[in-house]
Backbone as numpy.savetxt, mean C-alpha at the origin, in Angstrom:
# Nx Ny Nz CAx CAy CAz Cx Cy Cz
-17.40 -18.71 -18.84 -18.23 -17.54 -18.84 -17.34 -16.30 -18.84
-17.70 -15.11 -20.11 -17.28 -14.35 -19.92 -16.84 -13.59 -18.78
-15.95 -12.70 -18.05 -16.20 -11.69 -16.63 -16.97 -10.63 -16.97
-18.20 -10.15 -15.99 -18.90 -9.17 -15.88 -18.14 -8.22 -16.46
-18.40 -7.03 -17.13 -17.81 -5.57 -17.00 -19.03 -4.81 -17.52
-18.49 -3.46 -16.67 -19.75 -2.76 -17.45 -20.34 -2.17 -18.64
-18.75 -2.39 -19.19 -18.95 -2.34 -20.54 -19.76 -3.36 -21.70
-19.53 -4.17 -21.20 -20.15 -5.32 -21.90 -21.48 -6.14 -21.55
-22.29 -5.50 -20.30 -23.14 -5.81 -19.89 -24.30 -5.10 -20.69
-25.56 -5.99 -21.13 -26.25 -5.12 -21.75 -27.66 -4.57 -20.79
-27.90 -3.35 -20.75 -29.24 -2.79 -20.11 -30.44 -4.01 -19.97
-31.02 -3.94 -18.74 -32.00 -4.53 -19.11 -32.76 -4.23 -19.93
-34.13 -4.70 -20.23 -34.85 -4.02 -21.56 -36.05 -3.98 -20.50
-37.06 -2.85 -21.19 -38.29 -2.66 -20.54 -38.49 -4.00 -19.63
-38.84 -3.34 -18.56 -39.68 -4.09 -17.60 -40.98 -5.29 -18.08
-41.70 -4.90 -19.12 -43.27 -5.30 -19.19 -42.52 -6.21 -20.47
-41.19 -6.09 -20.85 -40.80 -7.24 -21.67 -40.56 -8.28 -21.10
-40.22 -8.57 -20.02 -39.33 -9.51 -18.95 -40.38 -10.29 -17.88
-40.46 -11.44 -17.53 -40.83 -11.65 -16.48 -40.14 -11.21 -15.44
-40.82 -11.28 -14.46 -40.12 -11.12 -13.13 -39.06 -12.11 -12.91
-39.28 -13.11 -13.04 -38.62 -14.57 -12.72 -37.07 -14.30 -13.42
-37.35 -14.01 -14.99 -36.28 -13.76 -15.41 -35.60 -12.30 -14.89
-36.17 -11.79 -14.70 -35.34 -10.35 -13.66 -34.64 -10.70 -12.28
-35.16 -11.47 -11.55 -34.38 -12.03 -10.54 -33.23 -13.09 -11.15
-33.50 -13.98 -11.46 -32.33 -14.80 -11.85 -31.09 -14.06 -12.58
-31.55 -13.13 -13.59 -30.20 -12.43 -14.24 -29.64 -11.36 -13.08
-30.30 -11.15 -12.25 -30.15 -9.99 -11.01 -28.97 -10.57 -10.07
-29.62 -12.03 -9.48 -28.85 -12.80 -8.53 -27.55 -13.19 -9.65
-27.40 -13.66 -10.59 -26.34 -13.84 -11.20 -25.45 -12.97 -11.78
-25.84 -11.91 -12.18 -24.65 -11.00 -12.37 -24.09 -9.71 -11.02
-24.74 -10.38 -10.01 -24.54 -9.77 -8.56 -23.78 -10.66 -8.18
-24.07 -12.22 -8.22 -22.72 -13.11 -7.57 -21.24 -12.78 -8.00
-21.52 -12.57 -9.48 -20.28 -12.48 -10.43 -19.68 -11.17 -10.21
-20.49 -10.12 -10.16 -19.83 -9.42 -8.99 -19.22 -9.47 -7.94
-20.01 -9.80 -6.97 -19.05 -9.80 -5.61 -17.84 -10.57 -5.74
-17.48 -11.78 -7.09 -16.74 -12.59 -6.94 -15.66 -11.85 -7.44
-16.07 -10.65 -8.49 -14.77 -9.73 -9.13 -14.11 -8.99 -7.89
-15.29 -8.44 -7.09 -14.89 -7.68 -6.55 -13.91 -8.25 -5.23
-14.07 -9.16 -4.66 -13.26 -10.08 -3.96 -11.86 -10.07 -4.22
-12.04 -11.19 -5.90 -10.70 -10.71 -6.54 -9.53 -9.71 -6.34
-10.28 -8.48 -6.72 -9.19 -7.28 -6.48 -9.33 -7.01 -5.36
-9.87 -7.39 -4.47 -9.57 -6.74 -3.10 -8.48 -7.86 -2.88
-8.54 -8.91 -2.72 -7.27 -9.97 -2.54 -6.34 -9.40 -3.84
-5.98 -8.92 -4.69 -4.98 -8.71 -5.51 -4.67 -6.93 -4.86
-5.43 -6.16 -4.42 -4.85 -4.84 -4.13 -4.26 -5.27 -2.69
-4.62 -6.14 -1.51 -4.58 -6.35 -0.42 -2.95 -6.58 -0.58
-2.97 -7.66 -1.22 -0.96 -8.46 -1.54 -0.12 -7.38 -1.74
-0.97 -6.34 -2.89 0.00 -5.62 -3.11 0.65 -4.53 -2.06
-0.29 -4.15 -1.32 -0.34 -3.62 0.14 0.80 -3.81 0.85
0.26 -5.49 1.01 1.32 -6.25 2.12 2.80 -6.35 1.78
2.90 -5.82 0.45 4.62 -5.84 -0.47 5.05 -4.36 0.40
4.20 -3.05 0.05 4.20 -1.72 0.84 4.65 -1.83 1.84
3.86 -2.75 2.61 4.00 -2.76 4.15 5.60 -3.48 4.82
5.43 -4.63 3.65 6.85 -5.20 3.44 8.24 -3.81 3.59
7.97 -3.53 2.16 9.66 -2.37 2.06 9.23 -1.43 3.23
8.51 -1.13 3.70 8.53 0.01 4.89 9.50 -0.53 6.16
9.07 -2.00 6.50 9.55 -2.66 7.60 10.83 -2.83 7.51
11.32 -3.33 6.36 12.27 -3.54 6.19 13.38 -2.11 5.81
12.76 -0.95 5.32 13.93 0.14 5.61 13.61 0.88 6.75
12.48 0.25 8.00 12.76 1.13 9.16 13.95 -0.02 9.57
13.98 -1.50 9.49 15.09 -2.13 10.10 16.47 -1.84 9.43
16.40 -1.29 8.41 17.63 -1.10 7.50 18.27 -0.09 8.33
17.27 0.88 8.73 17.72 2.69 9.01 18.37 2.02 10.35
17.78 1.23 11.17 17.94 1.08 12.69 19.53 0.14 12.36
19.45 -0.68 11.66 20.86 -1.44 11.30 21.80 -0.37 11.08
22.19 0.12 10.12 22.78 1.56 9.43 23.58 2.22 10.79
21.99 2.43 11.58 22.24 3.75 12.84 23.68 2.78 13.67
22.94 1.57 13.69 24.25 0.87 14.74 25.52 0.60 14.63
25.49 -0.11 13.12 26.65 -0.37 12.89 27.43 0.77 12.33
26.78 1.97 11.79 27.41 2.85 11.65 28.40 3.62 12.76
27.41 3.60 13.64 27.42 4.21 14.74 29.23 3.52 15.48
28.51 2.79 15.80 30.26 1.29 16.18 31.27 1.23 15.12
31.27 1.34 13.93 32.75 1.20 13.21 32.76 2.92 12.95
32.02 3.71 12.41 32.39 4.82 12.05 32.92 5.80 12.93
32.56 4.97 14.25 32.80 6.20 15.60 34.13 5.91 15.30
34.66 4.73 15.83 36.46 4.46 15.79 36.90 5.05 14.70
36.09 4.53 13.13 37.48 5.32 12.54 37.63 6.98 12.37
36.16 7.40 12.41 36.19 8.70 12.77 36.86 9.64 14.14
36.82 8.88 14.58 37.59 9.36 16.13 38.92 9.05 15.94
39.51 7.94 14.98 40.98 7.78 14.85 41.14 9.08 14.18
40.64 9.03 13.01 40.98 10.19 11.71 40.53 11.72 12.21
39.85 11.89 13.09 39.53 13.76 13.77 40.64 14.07 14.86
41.30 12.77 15.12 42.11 12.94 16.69 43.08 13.43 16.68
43.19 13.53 14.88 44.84 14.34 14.65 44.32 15.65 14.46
43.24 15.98 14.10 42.46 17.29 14.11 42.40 18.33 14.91
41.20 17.48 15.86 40.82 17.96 17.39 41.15 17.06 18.25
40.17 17.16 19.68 40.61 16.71 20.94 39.71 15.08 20.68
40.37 13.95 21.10 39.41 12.85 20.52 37.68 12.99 21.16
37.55 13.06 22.20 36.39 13.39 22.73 35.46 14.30 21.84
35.96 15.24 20.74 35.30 16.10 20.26 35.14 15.50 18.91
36.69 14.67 18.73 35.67 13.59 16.95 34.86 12.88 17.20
35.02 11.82 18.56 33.82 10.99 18.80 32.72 11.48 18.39
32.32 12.86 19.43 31.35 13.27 19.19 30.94 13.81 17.95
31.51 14.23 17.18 30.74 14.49 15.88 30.58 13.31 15.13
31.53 12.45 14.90 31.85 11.25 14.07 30.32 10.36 14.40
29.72 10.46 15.88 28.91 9.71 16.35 27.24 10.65 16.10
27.56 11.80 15.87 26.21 12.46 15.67 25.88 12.65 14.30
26.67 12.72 13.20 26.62 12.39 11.97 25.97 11.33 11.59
26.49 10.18 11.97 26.05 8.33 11.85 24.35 8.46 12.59
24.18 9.12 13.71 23.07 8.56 14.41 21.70 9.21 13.46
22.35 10.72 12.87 21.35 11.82 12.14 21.04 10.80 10.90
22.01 10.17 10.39 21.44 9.37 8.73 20.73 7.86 9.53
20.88 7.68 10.25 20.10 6.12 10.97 18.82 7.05 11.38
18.77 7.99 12.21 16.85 8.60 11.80 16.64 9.06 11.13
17.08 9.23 9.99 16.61 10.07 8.42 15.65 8.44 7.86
16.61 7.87 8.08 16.61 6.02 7.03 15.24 5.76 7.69
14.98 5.79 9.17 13.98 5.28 10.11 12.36 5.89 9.71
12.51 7.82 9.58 11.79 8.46 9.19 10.98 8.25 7.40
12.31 7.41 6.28 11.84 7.83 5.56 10.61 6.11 5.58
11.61 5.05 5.93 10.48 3.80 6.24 9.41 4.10 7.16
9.22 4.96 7.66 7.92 5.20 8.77 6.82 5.81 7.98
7.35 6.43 6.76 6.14 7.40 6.11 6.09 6.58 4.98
6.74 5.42 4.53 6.17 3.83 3.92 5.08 3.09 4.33
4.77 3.13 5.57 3.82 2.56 6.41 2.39 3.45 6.68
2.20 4.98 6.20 1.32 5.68 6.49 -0.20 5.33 5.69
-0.90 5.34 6.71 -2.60 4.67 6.36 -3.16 4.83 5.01
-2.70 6.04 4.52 -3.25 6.31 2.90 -2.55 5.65 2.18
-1.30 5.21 2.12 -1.02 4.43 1.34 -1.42 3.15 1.23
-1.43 2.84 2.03 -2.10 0.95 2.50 -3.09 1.01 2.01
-4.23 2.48 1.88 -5.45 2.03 1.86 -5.92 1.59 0.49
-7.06 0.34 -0.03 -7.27 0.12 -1.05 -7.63 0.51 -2.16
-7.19 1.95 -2.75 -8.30 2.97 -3.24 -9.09 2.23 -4.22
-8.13 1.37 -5.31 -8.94 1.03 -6.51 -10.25 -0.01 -6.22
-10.13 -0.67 -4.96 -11.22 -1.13 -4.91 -12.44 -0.45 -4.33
-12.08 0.29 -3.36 -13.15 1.43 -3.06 -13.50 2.07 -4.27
-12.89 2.62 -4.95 -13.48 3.10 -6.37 -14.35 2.28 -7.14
-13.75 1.40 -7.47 -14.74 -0.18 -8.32 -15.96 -0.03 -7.51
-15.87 -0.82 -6.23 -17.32 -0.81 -5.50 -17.99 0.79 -5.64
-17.73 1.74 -5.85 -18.65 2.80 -5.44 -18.99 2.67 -7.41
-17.97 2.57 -8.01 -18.78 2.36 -9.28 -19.45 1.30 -9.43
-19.27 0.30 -9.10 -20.47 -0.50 -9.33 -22.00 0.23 -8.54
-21.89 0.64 -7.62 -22.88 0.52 -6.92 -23.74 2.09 -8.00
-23.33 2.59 -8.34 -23.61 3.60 -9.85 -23.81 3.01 -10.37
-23.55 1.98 -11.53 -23.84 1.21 -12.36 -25.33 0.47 -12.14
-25.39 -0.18 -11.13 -26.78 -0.81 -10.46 -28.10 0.10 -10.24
-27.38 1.13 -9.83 -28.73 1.85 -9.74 -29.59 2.80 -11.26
-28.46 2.80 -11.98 -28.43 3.09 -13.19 -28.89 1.63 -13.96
-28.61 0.34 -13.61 -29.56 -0.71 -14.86 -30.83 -1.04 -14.23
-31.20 0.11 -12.82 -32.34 -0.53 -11.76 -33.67 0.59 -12.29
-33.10 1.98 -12.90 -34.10 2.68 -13.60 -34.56 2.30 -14.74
């Protein structure tokens, strides 16, 4: 069986052409075949979601990795290489506030990966509100 679309669906025809009987049966059946599309893409926009939700997690753990290990090798060699500079206490400290500023940049930019509008399903909210236009439009 073909898939529903609304393109290809044809109007009902006058009322006083049709039994009733046949108005319900084509009603209940191209309403199942609906909900079954519409299912569909909600399980196909949902996955794609969960990929979203995926890279977010994984570059807030990236940013938090970054912050540490940056933090632990870059301090030493930064504190070796400023000590001929300045006072070591004073490369630490920069060597170590540099590293920690790009580990919450990394954290910040995976946190706004995860924000509710993106997750949310638009195309299927759209579909359903057009269908539900469509119906009331083959119901006049």
């Amino acid at each position: 069986m073909e898939p529903l679309r609304r393109d290809n669906v044809e109007r009902f025809p006058e009322r006083r052409e049709r039994s009733v009987a046949s108005l319900l049966s084509d009603l209940a059946r191209n309403f199942s075949l609906l909900i079954r599309q519409e299912v569909a893409l909600a399980k196909a926009e949902a996955a794609e979601k969960v990929g979203q939700l995926g890279m977010g997690i994984g570059m807030i753990a990236a940013g938090g990795l970054v912050a540490f290990a940056g933090f632990i090798v870059l301090m030493f060699a930064g504190v070796y290489a400023l000590a001929l500079v300045v006072a070591p206490w004073q490369a630490a400290l920069i060597v170590g506030g540099v590293v920690t500023l790009l580990g919450i940049v990394l954290v910040f930019v995976g946190k706004s990966k995860l924000s509710a509008d993106k997750l949310t399903p638009q195309r299927t909210i759209q579909s359903i509100k057009d269908d539900a236009r469509w119906a009331k439009e083959q119901v006049r």
